[in-house]
NUGUBA-451434 format. One record per residue: residue in one letter; x, y, z of N, C-alpha, C in turn. Coordinates in nm, 3 decimals, padded with zeros to 5 digits. Example, Ala and Ser with C-alpha at 12.3 -4.5 7.8 and 13.67 -1.06 7.14 Angstrom:
2
{a {01.319 -00.569 00.780} {01.230 -00.450 00.780} {01.320 -00.330 00.780}};
{s {01.285 -00.225 00.708} {01.367 -00.106 00.714} {01.290 00.003 00.787}};
! end
This chain:
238
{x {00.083 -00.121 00.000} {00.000 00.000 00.000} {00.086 00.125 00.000}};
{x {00.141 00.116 00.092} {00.226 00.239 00.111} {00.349 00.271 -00.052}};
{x {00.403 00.160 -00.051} {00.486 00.171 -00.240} {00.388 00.244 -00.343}};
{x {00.280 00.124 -00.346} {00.145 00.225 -00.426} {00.126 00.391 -00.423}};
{x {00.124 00.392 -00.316} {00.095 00.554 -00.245} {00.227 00.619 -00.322}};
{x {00.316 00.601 -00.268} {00.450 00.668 -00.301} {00.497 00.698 -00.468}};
{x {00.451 00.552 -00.537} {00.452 00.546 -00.656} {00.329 00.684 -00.739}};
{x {00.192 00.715 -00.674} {00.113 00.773 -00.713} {00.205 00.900 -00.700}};
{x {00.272 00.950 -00.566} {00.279 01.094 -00.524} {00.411 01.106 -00.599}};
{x {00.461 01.017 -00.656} {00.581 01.058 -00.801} {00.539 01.074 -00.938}};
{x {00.423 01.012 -00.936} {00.369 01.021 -01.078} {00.302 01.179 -01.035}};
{x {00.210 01.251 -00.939} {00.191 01.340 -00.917} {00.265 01.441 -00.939}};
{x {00.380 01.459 -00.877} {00.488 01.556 -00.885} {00.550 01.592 -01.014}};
{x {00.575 01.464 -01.108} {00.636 01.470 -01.233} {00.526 01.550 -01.324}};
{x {00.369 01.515 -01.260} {00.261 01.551 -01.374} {00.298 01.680 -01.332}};
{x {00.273 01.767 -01.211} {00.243 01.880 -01.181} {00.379 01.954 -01.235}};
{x {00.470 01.911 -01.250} {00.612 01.980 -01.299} {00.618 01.978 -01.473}};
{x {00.567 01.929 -01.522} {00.526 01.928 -01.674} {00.418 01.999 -01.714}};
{x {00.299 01.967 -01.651} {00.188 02.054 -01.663} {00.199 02.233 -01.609}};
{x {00.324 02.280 -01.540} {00.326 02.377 -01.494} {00.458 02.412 -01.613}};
{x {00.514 02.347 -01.721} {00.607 02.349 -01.798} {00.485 02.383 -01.963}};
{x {00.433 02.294 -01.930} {00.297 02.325 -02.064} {00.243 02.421 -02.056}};
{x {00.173 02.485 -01.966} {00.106 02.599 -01.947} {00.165 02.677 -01.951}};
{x {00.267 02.724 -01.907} {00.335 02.862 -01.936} {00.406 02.845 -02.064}};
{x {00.432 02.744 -02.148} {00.446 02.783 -02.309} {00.356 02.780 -02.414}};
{x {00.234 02.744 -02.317} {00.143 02.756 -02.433} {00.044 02.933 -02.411}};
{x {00.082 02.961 -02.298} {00.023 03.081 -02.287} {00.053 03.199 -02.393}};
{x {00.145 03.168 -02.494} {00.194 03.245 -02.579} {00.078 03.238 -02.713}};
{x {00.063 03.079 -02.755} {-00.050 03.012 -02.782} {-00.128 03.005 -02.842}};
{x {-00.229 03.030 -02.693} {-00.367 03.082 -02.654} {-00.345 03.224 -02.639}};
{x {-00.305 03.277 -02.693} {-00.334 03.451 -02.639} {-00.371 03.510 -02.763}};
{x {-00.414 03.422 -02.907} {-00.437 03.496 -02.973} {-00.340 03.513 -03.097}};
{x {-00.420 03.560 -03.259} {-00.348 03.695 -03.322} {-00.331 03.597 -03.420}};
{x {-00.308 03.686 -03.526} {-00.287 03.602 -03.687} {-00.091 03.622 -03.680}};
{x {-00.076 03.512 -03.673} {00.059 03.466 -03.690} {00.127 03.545 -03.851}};
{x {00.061 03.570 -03.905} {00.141 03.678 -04.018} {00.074 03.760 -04.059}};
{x {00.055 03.863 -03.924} {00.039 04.001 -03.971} {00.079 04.108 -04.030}};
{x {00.038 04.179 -04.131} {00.176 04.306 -04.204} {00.153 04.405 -04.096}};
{x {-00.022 04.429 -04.012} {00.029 04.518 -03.942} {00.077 04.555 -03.792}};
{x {00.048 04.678 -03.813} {00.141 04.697 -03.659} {00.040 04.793 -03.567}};
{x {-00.004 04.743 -03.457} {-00.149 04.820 -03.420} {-00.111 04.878 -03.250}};
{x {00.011 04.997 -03.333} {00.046 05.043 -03.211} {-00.055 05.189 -03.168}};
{x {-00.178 05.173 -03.243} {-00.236 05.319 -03.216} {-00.374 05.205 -03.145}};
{x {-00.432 05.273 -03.047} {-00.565 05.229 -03.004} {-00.649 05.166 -03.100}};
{x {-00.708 05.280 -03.153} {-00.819 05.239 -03.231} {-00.770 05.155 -03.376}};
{x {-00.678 05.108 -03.383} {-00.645 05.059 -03.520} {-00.650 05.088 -03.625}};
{x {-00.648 05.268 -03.596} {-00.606 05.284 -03.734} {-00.494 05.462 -03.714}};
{x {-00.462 05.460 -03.839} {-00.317 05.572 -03.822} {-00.446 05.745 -03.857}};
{x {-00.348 05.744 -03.727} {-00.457 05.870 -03.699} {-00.327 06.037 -03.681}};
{x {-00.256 06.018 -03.717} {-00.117 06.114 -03.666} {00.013 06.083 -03.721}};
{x {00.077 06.193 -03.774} {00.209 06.138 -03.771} {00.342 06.007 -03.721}};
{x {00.255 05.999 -03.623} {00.342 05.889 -03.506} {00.288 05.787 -03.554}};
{x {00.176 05.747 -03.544} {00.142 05.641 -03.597} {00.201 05.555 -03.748}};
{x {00.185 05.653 -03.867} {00.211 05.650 -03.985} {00.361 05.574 -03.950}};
{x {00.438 05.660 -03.883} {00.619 05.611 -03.869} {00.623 05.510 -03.801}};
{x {00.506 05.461 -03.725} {00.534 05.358 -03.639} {00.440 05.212 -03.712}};
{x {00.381 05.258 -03.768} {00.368 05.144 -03.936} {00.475 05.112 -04.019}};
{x {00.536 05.224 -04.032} {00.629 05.219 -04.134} {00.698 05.111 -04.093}};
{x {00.775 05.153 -03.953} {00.934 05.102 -03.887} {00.819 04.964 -03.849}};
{x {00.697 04.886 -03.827} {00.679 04.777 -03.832} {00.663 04.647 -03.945}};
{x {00.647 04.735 -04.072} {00.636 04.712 -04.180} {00.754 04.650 -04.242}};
{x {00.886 04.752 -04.223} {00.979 04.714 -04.237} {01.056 04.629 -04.179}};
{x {01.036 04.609 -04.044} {01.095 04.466 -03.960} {01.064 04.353 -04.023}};
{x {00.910 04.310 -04.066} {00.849 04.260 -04.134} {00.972 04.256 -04.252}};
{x {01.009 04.289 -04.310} {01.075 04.300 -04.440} {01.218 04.230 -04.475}};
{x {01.214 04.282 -04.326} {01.376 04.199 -04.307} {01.505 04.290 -04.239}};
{x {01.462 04.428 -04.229} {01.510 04.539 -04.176} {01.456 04.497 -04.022}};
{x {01.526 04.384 -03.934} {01.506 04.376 -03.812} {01.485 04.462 -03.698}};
{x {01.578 04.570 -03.736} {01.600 04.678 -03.653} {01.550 04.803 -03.626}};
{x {01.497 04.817 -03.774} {01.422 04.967 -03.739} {01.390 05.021 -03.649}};
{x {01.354 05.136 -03.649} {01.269 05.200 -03.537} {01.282 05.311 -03.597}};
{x {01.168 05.431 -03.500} {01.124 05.558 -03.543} {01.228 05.657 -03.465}};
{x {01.297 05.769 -03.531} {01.387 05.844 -03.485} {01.357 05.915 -03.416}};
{x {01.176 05.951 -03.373} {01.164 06.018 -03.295} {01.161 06.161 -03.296}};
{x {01.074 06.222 -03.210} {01.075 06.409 -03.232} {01.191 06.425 -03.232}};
{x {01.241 06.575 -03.291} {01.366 06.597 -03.317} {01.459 06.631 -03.446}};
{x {01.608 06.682 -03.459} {01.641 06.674 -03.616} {01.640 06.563 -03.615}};
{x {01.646 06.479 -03.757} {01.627 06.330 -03.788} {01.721 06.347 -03.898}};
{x {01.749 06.481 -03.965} {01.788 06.466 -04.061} {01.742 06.407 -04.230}};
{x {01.625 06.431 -04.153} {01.518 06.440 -04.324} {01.481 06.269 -04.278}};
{x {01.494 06.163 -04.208} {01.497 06.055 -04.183} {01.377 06.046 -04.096}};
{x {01.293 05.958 -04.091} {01.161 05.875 -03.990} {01.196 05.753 -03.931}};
{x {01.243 05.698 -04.022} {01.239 05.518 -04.007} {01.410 05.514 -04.021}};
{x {01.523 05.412 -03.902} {01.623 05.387 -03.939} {01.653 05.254 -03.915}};
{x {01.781 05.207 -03.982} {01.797 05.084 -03.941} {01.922 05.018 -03.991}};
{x {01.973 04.949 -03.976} {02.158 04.930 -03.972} {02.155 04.932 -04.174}};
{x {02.026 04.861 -04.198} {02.064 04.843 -04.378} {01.991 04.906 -04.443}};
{x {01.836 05.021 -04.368} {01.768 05.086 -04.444} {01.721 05.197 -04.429}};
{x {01.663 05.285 -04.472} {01.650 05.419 -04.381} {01.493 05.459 -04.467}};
{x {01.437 05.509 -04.436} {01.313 05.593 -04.439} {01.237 05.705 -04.426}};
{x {01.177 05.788 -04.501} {01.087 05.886 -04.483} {00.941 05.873 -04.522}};
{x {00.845 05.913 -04.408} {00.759 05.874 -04.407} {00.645 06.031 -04.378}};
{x {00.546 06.014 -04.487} {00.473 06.141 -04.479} {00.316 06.099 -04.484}};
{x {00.270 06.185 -04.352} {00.093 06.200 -04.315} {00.062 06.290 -04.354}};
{x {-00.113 06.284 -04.456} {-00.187 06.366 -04.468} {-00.044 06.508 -04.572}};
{x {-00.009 06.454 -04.649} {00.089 06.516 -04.737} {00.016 06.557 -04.882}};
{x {00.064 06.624 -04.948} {-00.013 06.610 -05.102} {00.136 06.535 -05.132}};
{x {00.063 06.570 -05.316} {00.140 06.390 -05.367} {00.300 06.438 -05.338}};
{x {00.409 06.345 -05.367} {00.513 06.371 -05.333} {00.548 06.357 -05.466}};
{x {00.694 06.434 -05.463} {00.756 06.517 -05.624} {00.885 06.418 -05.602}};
{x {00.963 06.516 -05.707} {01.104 06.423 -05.721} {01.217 06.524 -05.625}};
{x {01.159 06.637 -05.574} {01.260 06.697 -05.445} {01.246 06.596 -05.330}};
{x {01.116 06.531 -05.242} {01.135 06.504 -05.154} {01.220 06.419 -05.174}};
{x {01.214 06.289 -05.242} {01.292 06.172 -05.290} {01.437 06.223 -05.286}};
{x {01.493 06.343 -05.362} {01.618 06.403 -05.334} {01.639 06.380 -05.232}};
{x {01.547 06.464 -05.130} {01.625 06.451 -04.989} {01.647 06.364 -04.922}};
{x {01.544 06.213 -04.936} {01.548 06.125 -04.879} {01.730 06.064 -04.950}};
{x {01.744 06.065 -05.084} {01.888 06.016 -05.115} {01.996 06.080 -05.072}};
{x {01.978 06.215 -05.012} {02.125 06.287 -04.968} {02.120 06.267 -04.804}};
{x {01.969 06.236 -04.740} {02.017 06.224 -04.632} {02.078 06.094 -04.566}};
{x {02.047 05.960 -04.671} {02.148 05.888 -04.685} {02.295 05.913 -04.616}};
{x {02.321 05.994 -04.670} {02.461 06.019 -04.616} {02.578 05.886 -04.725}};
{x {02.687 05.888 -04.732} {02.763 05.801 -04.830} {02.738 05.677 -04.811}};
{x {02.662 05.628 -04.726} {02.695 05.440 -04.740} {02.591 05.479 -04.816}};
{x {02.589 05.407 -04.944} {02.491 05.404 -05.058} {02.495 05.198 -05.084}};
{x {02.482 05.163 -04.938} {02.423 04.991 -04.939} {02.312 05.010 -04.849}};
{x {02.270 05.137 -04.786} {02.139 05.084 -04.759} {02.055 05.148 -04.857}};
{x {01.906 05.051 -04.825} {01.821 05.031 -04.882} {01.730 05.191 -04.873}};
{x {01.644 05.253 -04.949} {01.580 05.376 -04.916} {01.467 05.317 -04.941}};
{x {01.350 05.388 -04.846} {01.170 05.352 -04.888} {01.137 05.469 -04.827}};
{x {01.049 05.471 -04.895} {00.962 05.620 -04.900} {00.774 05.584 -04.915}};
{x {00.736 05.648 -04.756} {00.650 05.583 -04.753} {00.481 05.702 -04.728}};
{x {00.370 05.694 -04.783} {00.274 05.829 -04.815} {00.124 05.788 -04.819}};
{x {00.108 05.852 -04.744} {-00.088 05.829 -04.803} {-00.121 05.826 -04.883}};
{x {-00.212 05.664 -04.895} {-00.268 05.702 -05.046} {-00.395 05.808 -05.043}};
{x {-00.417 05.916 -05.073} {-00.526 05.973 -05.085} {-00.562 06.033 -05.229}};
{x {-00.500 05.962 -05.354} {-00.569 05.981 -05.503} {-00.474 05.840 -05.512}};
{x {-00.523 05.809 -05.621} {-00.462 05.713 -05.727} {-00.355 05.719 -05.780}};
{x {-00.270 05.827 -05.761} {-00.129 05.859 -05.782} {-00.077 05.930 -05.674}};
{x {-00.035 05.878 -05.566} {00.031 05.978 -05.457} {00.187 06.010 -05.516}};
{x {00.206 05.942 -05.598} {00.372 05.972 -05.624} {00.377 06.055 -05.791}};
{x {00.426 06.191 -05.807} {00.407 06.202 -05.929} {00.531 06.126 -06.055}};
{x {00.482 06.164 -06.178} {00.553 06.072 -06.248} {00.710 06.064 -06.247}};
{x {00.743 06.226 -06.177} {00.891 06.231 -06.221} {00.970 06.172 -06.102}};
{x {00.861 06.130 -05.983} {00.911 06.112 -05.846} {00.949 05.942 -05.889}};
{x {00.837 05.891 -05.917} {00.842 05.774 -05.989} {00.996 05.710 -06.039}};
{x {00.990 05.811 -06.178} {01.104 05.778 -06.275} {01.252 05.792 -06.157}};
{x {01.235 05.914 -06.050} {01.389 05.932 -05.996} {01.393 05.780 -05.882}};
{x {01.246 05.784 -05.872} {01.267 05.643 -05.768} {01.365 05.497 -05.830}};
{x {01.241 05.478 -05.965} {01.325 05.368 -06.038} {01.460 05.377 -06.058}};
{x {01.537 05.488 -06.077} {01.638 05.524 -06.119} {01.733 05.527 -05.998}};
{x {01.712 05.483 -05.888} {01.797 05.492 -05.778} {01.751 05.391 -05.689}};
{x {01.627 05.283 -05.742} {01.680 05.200 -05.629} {01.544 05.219 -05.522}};
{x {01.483 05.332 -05.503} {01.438 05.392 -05.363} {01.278 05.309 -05.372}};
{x {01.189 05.266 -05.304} {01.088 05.162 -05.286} {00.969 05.284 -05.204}};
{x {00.892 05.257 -05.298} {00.780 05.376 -05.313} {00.602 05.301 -05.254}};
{x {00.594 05.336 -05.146} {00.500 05.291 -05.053} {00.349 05.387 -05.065}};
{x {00.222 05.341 -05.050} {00.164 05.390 -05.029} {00.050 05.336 -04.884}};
{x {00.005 05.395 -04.808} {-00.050 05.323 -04.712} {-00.213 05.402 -04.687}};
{x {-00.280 05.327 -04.638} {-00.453 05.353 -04.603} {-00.453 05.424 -04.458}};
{x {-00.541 05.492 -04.402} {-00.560 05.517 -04.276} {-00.596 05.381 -04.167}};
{x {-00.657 05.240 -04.268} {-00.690 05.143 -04.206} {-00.578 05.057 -04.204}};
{x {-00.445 05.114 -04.251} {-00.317 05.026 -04.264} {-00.303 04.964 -04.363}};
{x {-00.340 04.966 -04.470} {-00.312 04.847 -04.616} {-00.228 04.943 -04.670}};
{x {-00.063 04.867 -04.731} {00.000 04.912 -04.780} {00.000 04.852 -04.915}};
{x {00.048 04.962 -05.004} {00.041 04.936 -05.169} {00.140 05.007 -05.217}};
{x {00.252 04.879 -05.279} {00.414 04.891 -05.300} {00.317 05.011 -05.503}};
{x {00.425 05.132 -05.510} {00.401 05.172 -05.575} {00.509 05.190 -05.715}};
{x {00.604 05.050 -05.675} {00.707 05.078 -05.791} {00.731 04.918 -05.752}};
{x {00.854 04.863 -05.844} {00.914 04.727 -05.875} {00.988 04.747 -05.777}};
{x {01.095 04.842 -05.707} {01.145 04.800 -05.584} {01.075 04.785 -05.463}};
{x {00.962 04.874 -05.437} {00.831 04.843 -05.352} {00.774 04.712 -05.337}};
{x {00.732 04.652 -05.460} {00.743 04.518 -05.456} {00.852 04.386 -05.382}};
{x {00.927 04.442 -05.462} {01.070 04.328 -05.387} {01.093 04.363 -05.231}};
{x {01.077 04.484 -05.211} {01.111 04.479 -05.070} {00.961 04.428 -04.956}};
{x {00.859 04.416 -05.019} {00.706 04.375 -04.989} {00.747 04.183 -04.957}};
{x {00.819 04.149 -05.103} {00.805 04.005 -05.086} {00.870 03.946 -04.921}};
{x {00.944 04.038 -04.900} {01.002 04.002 -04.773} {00.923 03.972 -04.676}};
{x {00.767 04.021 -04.650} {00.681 04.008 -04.594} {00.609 03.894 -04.555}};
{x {00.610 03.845 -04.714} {00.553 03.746 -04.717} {00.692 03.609 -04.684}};
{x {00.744 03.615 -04.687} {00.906 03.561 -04.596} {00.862 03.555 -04.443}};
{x {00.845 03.652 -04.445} {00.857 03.629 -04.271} {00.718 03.561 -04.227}};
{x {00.612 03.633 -04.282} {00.457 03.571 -04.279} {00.497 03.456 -04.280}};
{x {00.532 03.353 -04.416} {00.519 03.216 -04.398} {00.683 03.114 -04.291}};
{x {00.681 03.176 -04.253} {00.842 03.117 -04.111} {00.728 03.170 -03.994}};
{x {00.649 03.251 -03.973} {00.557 03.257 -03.882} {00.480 03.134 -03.873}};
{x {00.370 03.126 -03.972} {00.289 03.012 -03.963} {00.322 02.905 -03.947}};
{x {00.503 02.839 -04.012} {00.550 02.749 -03.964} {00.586 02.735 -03.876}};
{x {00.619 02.842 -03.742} {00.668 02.807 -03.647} {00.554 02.817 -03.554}};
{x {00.421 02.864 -03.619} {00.329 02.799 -03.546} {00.248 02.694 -03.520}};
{x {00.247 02.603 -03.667} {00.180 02.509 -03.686} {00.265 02.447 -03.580}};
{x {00.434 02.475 -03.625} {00.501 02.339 -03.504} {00.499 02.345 -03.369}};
{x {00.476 02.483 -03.283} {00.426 02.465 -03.172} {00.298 02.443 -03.144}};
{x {00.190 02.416 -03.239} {00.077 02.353 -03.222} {00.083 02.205 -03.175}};
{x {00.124 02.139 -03.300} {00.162 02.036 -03.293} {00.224 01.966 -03.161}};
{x {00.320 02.008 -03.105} {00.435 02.033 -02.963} {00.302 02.064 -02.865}};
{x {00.200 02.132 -02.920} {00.144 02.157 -02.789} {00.036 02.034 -02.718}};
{x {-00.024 01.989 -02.911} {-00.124 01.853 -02.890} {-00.080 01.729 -02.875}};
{x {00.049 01.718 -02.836} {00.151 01.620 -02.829} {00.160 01.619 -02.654}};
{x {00.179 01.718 -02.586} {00.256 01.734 -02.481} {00.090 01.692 -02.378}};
{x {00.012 01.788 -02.444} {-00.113 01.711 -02.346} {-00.174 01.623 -02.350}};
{x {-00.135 01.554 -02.511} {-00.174 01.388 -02.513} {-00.156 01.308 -02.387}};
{x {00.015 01.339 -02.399} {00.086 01.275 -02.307} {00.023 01.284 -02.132}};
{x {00.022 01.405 -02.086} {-00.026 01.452 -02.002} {-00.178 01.388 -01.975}};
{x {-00.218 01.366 -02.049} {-00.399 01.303 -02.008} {-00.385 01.149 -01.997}};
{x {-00.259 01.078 -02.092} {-00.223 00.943 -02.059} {-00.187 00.918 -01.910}};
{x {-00.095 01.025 -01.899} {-00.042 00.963 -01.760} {-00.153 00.991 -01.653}};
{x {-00.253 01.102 -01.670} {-00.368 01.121 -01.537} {-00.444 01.001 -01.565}};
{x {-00.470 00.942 -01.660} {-00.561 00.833 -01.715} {-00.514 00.741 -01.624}};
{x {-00.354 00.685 -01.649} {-00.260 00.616 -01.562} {-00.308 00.627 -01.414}};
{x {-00.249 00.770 -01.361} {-00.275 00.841 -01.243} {-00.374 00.759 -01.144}};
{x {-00.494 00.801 -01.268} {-00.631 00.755 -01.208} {-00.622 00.602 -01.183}};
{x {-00.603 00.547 -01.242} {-00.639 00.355 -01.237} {-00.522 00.314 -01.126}};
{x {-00.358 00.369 -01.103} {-00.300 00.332 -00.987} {-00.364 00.388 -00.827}};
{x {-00.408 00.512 -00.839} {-00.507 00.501 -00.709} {-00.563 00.467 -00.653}};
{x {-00.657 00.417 -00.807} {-00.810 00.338 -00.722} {-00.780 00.219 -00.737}};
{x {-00.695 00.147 -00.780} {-00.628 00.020 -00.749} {-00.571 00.014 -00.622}};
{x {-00.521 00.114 -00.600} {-00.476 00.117 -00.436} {-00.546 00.166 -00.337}};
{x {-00.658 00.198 -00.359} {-00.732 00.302 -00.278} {-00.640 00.426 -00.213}};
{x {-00.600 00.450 -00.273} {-00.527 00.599 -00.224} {-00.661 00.740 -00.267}};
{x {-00.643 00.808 -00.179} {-00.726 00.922 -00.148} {-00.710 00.994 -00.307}};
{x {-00.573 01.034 -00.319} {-00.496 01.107 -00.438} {-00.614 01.058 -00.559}};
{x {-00.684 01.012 -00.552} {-00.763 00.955 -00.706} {-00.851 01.076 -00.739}};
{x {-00.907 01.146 -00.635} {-00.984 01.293 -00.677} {-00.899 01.348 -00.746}};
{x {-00.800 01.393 -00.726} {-00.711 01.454 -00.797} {-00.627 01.458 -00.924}};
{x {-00.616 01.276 -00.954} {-00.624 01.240 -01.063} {-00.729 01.275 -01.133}};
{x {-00.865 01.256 -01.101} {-00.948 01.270 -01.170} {-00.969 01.391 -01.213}};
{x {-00.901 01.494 -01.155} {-00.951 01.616 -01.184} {-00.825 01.700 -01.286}};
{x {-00.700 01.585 -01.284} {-00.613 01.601 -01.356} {-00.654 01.575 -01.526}};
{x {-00.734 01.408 -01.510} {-00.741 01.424 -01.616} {-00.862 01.528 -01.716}};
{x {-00.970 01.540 -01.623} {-01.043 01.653 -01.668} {-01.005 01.775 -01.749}};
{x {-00.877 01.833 -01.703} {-00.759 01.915 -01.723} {-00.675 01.913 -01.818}};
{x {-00.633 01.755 -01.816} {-00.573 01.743 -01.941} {-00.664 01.717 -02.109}};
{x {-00.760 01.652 -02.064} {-00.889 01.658 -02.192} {-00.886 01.808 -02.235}};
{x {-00.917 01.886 -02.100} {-00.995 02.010 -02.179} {-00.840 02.103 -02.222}};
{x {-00.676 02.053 -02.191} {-00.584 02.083 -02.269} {-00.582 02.051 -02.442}};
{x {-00.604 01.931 -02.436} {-00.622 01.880 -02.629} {-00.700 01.921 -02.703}};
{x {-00.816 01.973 -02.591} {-00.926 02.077 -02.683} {-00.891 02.145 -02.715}};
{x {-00.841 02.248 -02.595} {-00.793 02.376 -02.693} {-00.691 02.379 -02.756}};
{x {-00.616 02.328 -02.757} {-00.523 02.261 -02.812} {-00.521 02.270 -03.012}};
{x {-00.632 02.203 -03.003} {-00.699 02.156 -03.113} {-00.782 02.231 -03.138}};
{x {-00.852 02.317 -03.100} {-00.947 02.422 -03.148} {-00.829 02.536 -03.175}};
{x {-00.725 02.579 -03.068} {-00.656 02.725 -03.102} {-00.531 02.680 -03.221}};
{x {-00.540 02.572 -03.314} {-00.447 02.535 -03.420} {-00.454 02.622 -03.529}};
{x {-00.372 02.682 -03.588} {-00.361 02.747 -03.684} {-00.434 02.711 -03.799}};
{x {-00.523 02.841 -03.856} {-00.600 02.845 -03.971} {-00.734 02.774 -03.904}};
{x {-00.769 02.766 -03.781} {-00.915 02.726 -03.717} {-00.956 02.889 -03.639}};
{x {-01.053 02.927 -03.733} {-01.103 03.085 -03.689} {-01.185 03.065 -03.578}};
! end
């Protein structure tokens, strides 16, 4: 009786030290959110309502891209600059009329000489051409990736380097979903396991009459309603 007992309150301990190992990595999980989002919903209401906002799309947009580092330079001289980052740099304009082939100038001189990073230039769409044609032609002609964005956040690459630097997006988007499907997977795996052994749990108790069998039982309750969600919060189940 007493081995029985002892044997239960190790199988106990091991469950409760795994199950307290599951739950806090799956809390990441269960918390939600489309695993490849383009946006970045650092304003309340979800949508870009201010200058700050706009730059703080931008510099999320671009992490997204592959520019890990970005960030917004913040009130202050910037030096004609919004968005920076070890390989790309940015200017970013709210509630602007269309942009010409001066601003684009400035965005290339404030570059400064390393001419290996990347330039994007990023604008409200508010007509069907926010960029005029000659801004266009100096863009193609240098490289610089011509953005247009919504107040509701949808961005629309407005040149062939806009594009290429967009596909990056979809790069990171799909290494997201894969690294979520596989902690799905990892997760309906781990509480399989976990409901076997309370299953276990349960039948060495009441074979022994040990008290501990409520507790099993309420383990495995616990672990069932783990594989559920489990299995309901799996990627691409809305």
């Amino acid at each position: 009786m007493e081995s029985e007992t002892g044997l239960g309150r190790f199988c106990g301990v091991c469950w409760g030290g795994v199950l307290i190992w599951c739950c806090l990595g799956a809390v990441g999980g269960y918390s939600g959110g489309n695993p490849g989002g383009w946006t970045d919903m650092g304003s309340r209401s979800g949508y870009i309502t201010c200058p700050e906002d706009a730059e703080h799309f931008a510099a999320a947009l671009m992490r997204d891209m592959g520019f890990v580092d970005a960030i917004v330079t913040g009130a202050g001289p910037d030096g004609g600059l919004d968005v920076v980052a070890r390989r790309a740099v940015a200017q970013v304009k709210w509630m602007h009329a269309r942009v010409g082939r001066p601003d684009l100038q400035r965005l290339y001189g404030a570059r400064g000489s390393d001419h290996s990073k990347s330039l994007l230039f990023f604008t409200e769409l508010f007509s069907e051409s926010p960029y005029t044609p000659q801004a266009v032609d100096y863009a193609n002609a240098h490289g610089i990736g011509l953005f247009a964005y919504t107040s509701d956040r949808n961005l629309f690459p407005q040149n062939q380097h806009a594009v290429d630097f967009a596909a990056g997006i979809d790069l990171v988007c799909a290494a997201r979903m894969k690294r979520a499907v596989r902690m799905a997977v990892v997760r309906q795996v781990v509480w399989s396991i976990l409901l076997f052994c309370s299953f276990c749990g349960v039948l060495i108790t009441a074979v022994g009459g040990d008290p501990a069998v409520r507790g099993w039982l309420v383990a495995t309750v616990l672990c069932a309603s783990g594989v559920a969600l489990a299995w309901f919060y799996r990627p691409g189940v809305k």
